[in-house]
C-alpha positions, 0 to 999 in steps of 0.5 A: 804973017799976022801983024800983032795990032790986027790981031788985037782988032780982031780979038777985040772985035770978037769979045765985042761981038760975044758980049752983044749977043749975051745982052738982054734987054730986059730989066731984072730989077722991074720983073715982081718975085711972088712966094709961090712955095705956100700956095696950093691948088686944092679947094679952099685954099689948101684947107682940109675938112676941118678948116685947119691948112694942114695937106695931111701930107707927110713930108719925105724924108729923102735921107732915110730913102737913100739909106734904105736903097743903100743897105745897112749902114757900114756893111758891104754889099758884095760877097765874093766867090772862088773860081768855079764855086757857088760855096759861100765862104765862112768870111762872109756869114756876118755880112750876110747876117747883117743884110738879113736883120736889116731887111727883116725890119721892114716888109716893104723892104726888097734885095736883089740878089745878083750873081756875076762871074768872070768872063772864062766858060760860055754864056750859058755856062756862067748865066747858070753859075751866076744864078747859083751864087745867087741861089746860094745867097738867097738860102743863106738869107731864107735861113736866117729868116728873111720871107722869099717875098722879099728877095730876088735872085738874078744872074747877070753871068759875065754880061756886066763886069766890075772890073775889065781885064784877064788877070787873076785879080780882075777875075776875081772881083768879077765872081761875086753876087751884089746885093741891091735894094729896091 
């Protein structure tokens, strides 16, 4: 049995020990802090052909690039399918046309359109109906006027699941295609 006083040497000790081995011998304060964020490398000083210091860079906007990789703002990026169909369902037109109107504002913009499906049926079978969904979402958005140059359309089969588990509710959430943009 331990006594309570080695067991407060040793504690002690121990803190002792962590505490020396986290010192630094150098002094903070001393060690000079220099703005390097307005310095630039380019010849002269950062200076264009003009004299003026404008970089002639124009600044990211690393808020709008996140929305842009998101999708249209408020709108879901998940049409969902019924067992053994490619049909897509009247529910989601307006989805789809909204994701339509939002790519067609910019022709850099790209979707990748993504079939799934639950993991009933072999891998051949659910790679080609994966693909069908796909397929059938890509000629919703075509209709309505989005270039093919702007779209892929891939399936993932049962190979990346949204949600593990056998029962109808796990299926269901399984059959579906995603909308990514890129």
């Amino acid at each position: 049995m331990i006594h309570l006083p080695f067991k407060r040497i040793t504690l002690a000790l121990t803190v002792a020990a962590v505490m020396a081995g986290c010192s630094s011998g150098v002094k903070l304060e001393d060690v000079p802090v220099e703005n390097k964020g307005a310095t630039s490398t380019a010849p002269n000083g950062g200076a264009n052909a003009n004299g003026s210091s404008q970089s002639g860079v124009a600044p990211v906007d690393l808020n709008q690039s996140a929305r842009d990789a998101a999708g249209p703002v408020g709108v879901a990026r998940i049409v969902y399918f019924d067992f053994d169909s490619y049909v897509v369902k009247p529910e989601y037109q307006s989805l789809i046309e909204q994701h339509a109107r939002f790519i067609k504002q910019s022709q850099g913009r790209k979707v990748m359109i993504e079939g799934h499906t639950d993991d009933r049926g072999g891998r051949e079978y659910n790679l080609a109906l994966g693909q069908k969904r796909a397929e059938a979402v890509r000629r919703a958005l075509g209709l309505l006027g989005v270039p093919d140059s702007q779209m892929e359309a891939v399936s993932f089969g049962k190979e990346k699941p949204a949600v593990q588990g056998n029962s109808e509710d796990a299926f269901s959430q399984n059959r579906r295609v995603e909308l990514s943009y890129r």
